[in-house]
C-alpha positions as CSV (number, residue, x, y, z in Angstrom):
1,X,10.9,-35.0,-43.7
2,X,14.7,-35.3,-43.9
3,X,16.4,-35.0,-40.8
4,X,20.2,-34.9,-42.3
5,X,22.5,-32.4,-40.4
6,X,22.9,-28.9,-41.9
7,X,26.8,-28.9,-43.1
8,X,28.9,-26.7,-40.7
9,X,31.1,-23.8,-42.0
10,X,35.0,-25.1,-41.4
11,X,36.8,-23.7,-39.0
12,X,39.5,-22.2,-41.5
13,X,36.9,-20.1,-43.2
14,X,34.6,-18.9,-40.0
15,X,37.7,-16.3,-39.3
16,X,36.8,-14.3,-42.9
17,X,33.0,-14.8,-42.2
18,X,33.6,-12.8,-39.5
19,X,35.4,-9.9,-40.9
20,X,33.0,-9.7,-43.6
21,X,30.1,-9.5,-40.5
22,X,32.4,-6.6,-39.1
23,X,32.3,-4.6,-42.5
24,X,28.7,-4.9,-42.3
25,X,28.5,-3.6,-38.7
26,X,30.2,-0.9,-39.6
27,X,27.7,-0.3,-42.7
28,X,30.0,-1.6,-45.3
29,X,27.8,-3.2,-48.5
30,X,28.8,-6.8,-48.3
31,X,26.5,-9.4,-50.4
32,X,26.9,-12.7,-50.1
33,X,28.2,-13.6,-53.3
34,X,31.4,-11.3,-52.7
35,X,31.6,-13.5,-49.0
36,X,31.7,-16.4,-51.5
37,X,34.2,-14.8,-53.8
38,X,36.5,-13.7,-51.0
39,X,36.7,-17.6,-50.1
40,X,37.6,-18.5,-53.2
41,X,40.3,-16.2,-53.7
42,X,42.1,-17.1,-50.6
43,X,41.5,-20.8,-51.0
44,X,42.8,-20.4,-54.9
45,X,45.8,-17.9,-53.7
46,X,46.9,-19.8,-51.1
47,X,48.1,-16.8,-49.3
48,X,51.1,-16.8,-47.6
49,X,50.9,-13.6,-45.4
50,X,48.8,-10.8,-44.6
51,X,49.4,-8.4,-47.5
52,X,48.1,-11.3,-49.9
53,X,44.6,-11.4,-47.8
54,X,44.1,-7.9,-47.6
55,X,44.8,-7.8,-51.6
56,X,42.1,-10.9,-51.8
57,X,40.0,-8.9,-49.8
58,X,39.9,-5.7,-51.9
59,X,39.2,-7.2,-54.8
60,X,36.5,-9.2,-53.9
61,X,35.1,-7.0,-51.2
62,X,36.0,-3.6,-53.2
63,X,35.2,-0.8,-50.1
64,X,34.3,2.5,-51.6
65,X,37.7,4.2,-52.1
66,X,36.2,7.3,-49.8
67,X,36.1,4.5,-47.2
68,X,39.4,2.5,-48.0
69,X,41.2,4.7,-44.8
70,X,38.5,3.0,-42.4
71,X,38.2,-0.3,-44.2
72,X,42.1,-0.7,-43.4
73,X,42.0,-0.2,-40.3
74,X,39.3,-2.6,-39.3
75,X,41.0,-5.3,-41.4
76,X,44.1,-4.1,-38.9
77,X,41.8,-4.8,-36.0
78,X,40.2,-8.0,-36.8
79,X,43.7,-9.6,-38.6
80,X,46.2,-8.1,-36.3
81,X,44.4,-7.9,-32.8
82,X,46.5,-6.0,-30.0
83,X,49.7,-5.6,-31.8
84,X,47.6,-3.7,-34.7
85,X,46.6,-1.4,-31.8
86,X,49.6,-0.3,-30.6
87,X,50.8,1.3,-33.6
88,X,47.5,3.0,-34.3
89,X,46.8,6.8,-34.4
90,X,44.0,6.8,-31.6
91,X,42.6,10.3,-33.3
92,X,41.6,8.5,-36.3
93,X,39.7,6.0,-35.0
94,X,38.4,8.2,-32.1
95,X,36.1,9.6,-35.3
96,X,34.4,6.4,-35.9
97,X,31.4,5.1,-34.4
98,X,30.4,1.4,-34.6
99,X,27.3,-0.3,-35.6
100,X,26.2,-3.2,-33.3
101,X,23.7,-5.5,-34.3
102,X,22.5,-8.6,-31.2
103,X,26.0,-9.1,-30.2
104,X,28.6,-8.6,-28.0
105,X,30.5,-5.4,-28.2
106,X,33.7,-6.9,-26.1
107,X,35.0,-8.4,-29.3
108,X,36.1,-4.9,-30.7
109,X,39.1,-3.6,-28.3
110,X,38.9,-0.3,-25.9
111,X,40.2,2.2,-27.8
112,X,41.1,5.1,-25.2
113,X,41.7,5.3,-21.3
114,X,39.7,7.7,-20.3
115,X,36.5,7.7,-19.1
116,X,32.9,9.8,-17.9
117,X,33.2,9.3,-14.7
118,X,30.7,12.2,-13.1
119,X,28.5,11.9,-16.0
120,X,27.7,15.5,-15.4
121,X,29.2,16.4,-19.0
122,X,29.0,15.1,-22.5
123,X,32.7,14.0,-24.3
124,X,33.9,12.0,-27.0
125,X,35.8,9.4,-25.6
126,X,34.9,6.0,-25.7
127,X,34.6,3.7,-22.8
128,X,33.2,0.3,-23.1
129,X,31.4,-1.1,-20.3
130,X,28.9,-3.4,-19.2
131,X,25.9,-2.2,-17.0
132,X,23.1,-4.0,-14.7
133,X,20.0,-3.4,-13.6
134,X,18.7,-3.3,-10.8
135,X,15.7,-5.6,-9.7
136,X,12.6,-2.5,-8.9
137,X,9.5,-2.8,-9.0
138,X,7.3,-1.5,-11.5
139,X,6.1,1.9,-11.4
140,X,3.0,3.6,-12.2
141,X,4.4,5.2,-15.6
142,X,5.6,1.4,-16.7
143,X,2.0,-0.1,-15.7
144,X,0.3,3.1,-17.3
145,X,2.8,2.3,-20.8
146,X,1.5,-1.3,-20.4
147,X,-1.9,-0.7,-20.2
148,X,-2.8,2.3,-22.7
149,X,0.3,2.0,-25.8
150,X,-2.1,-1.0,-27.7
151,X,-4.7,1.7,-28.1
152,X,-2.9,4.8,-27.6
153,X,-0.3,4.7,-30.2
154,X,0.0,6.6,-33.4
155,X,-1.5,4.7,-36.5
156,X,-1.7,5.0,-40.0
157,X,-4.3,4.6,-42.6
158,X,-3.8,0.9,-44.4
159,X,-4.6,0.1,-47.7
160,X,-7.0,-1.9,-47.3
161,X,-10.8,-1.1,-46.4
162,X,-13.3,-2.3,-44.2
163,X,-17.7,-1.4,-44.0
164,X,-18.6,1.4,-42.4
165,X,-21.7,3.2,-41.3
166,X,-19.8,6.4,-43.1
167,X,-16.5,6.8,-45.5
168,X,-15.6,8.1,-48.9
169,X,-15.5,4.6,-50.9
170,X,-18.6,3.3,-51.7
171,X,-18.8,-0.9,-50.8
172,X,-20.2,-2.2,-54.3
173,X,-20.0,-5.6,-53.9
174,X,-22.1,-5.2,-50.7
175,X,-24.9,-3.2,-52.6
176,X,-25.0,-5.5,-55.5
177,X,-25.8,-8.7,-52.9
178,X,-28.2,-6.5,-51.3
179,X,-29.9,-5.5,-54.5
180,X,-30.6,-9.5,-55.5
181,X,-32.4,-10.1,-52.7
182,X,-34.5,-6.9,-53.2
183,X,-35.6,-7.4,-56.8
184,X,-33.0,-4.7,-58.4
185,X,-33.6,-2.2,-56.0
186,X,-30.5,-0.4,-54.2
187,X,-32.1,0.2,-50.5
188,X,-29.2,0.7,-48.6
189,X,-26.0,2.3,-49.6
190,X,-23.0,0.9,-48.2
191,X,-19.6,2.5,-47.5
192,X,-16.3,1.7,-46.3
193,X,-13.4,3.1,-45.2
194,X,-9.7,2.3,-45.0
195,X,-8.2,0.3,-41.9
196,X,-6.2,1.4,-39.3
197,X,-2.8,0.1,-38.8
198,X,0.0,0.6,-35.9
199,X,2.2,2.8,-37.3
200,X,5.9,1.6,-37.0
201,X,7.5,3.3,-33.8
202,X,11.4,4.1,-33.5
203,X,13.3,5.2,-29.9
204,X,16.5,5.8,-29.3
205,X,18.0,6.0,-26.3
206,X,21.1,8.1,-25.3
207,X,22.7,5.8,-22.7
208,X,26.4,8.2,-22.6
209,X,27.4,9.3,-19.4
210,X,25.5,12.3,-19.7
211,X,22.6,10.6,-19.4
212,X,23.6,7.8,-17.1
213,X,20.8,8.9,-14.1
214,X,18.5,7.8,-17.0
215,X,19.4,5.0,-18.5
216,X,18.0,2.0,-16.6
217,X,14.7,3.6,-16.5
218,X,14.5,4.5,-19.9
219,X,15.3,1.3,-21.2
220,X,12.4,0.0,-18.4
221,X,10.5,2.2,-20.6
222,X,11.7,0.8,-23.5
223,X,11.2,-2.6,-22.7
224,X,7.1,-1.4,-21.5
225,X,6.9,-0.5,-25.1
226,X,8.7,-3.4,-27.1
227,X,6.2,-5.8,-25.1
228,X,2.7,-3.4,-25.5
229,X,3.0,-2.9,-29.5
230,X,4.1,-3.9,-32.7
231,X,6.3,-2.5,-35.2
232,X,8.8,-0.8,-32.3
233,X,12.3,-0.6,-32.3
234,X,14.9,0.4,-29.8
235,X,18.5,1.3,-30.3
236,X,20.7,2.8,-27.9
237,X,23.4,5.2,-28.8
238,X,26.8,6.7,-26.8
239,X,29.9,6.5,-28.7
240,X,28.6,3.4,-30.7
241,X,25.1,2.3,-31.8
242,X,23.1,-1.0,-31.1
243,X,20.0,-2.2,-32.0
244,X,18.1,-4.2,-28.4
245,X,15.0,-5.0,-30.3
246,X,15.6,-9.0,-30.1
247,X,16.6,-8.8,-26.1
248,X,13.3,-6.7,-25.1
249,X,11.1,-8.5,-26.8
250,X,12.0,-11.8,-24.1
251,X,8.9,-10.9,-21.9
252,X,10.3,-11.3,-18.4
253,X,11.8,-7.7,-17.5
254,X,14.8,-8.8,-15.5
255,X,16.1,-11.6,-18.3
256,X,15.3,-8.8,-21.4
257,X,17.4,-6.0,-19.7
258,X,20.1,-8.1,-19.1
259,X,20.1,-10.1,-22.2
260,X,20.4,-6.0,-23.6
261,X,23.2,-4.6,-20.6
262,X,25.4,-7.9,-22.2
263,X,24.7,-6.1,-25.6
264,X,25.9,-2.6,-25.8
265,X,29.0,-2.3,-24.4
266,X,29.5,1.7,-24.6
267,X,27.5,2.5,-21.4
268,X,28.3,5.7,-19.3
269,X,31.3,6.9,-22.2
270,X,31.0,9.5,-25.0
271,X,28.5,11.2,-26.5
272,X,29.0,11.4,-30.2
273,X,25.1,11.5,-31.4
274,X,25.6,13.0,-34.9
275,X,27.9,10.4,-36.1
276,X,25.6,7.5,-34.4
277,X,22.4,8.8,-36.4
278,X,25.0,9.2,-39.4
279,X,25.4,5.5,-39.3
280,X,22.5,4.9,-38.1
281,X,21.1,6.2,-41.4
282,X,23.9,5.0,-43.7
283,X,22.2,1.4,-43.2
284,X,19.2,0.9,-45.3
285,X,17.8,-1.8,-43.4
286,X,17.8,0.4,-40.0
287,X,16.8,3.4,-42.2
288,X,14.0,1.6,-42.9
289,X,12.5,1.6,-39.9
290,X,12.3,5.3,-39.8
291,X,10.2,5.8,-43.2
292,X,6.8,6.8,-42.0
293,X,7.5,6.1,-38.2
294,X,6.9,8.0,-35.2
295,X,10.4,8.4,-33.9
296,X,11.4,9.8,-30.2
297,X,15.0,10.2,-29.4
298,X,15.5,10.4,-25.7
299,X,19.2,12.7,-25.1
300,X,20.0,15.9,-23.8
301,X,21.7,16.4,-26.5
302,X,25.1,17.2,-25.2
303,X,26.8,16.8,-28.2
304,X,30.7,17.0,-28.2
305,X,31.2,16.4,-31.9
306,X,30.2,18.8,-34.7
307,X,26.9,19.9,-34.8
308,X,26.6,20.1,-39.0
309,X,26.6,16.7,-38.4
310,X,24.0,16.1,-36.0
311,X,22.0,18.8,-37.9
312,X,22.5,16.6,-41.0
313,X,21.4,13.4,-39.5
314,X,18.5,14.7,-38.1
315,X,17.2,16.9,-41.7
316,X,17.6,13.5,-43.0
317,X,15.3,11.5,-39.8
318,X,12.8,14.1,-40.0
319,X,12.5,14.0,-44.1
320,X,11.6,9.6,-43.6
321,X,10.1,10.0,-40.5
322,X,6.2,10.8,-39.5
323,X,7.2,12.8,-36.7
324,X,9.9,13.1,-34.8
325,X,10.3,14.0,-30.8
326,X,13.3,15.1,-29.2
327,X,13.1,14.6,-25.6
328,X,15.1,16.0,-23.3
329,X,15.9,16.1,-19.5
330,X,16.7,20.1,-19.9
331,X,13.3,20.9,-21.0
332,X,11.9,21.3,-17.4
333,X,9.8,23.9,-18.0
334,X,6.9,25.0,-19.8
335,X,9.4,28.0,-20.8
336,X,12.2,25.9,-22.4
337,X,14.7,27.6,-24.9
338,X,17.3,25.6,-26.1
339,X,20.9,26.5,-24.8
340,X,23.3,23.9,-26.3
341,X,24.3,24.7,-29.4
342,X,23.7,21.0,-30.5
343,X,19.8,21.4,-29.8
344,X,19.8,24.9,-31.6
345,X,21.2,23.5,-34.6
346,X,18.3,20.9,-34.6
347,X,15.2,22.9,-33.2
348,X,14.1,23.5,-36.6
349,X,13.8,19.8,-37.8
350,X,12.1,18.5,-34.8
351,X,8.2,18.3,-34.2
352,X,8.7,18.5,-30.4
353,X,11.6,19.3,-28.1
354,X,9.8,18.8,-25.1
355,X,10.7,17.4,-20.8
356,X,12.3,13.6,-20.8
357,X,13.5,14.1,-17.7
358,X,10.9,11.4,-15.7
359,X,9.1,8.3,-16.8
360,X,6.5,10.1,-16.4
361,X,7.0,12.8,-19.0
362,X,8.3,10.0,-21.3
363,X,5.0,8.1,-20.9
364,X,2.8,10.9,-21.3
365,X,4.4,12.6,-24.7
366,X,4.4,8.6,-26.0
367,X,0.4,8.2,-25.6
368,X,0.0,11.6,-26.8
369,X,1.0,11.1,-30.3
370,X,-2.0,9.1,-30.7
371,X,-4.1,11.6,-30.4
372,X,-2.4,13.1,-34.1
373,X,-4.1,13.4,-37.3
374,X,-3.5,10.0,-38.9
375,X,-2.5,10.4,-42.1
């Protein structure tokens, strides 16, 4: 087997590789031949200043021209650093929420001074912070999670069959082996059925100020999950949105929710969860996880943005998804209405708008979805 080094990227080119990673986070359609071609422009142009790389870049990269406004300005960002950010208009970019993908959020600059600090109410500002979590132990919810999700989960019907003592597909090639031995003669009739799979599970996890009481225990919960079943994923949304799959799937609690707090970097800021499931969507790879999944979104849903787009975003969830489960620390009550005008505008396209106020709760609506018709 050939143990020759694999050839390095050079230095002068791993500054474009990384703007093209950038247009892809924020769900700009970059394929690798266009990374290529962008290479070969600037080493063929030779550019001697800015305006020539941001021509090379357009032609190669060609950003929808609906999107030309934002793909400017994050060529700005990424080529001009600071300087680009003090002459920029702070209410455009205020209106675009990043995608985060396994990496560190602190190379994309703050954006605004204020903050959440109560965390009582829901705004659109964007403050980027890192978060740890505290060493606790486990609680009864987390060990209950642990112990019952491998069984207790939703599932779907596979394609593929297995015997059975009953089912509505006759096992031919069992019957046929049978008859041989009996001289002809069918004795037995066999059946089968089709398997049971895990069906593919999606949380996310409102981690704004709003919802700042909440967050380390939800993304305990999260991390319960990630290690009990398959086919789960875990984003966390605020002002920007970030998939933590890869950090809770390290097995030791402590090292996975750190490995994810060095992650997102919009903890305790904004709340802009229309836009976040916007992008969230806008990405066929992440939207892929929702087709046929059993999603649960766990906000309060103080939205500060418009609600046609939250609306939107979830119409859209609900039309890929299996079923999908708003959860929500204001429904304490058997009694619950919805108030916000945010959770109005989405009653309608969600399954269940039910308590997430306690691990408890969280736990319990989770292992309840097993008990579904599985379709």
């Amino acid at each position: 087997m050939s143990t020759e080094p694999q050839p390095q990227l050079p230095r002068a080119a791993r500054f474009f590789v990384s703007f093209v990673a950038l247009l892809r986070a924020n769900s700009f359609a970059v394929a690798p031949e266009q990374t290529v071609a962008l290479l070969t422009a600037i080493e063929l142009l030779g550019p001697r200043d800015l305006t020539d790389i941001r021509q090379a870049a357009l032609a190669t990269l060609a950003p929808p021209p609906e999107r030309r406004v934002t793909f400017d300005r994050l060529f700005d960002l990424h080529f001009g650093g600071s300087e680009a950010l003090e002459h920029a208009d702070d209410g455009e970019d205020d209106e675009t929420v990043r995608l985060q993908e396994e990496g560190r959020g602190d190379e994309e600059p703050l954006l605004s001074d204020e903050a959440n600090e109560s965390g009582l109410t829901a705004t659109r500002t964007e403050a980027l912070v890192e978060r740890r979590f505290a060493q606790l132990s486990t609680t009864d919810a987390l060990r209950r999670l642990s112990r019952e999700a491998p069984r207790r989960l939703p599932r779907r019907r596979g394609h593929r069959r297995m015997r059975a003592r009953r089912g509505p597909f006759a096992d031919l090639r069992r019957m046929l082996r049978d008859s041989v031995r009996s001289d002809g003669e069918i004795l037995r009739l066999g059946h089968m059925k089709r398997r049971q799979r895990p069906r593919k599970f999606l949380l996310l996890i409102d981690v704004s100020g709003s919802m700042k009481s909440r967050t380390e225990e939800n993304m305990k919960l999260a991390h319960a999950l990630v290690q009990a079943a398959p086919n789960v994923e875990v984003f966390t949304f605020g002002t920007r949105l970030t998939r933590v799959t890869r950090a809770l799937r390290l097995k030791r609690r402590e090292q996975a929710l750190s490995a994810a707090a060095h992650l997102v970097s919009d903890w305790d800021g904004g709340t802009r969860i229309g836009d976040a499931l916007q992008a969230f969507l806008a990405v066929p790879r992440f939207g892929g996880y929702a087709r046929g999944a059993a999603v649960v979104v766990v906000s309060d849903g103080l939205e500060r943005g418009e609600p046609d787009a939250l609306r939107d975003a979830v119409a859209k969830l609900s039309r890929r998804a299996w079923r999908v489960s708003w959860l929500t620390p204001l429904a304490s009550g058997p009694g619950f209405r919805p108030q916000t005008e945010a959770l109005v505008a989405i009653e309608r396209f969600v399954d269940d708008l039910v308590d997430g106020g306690s691990s408890a709760s969280i736990v319990a609506h989770v292992l309840a979805l097993g008990r579904r018709r599985v379709a």
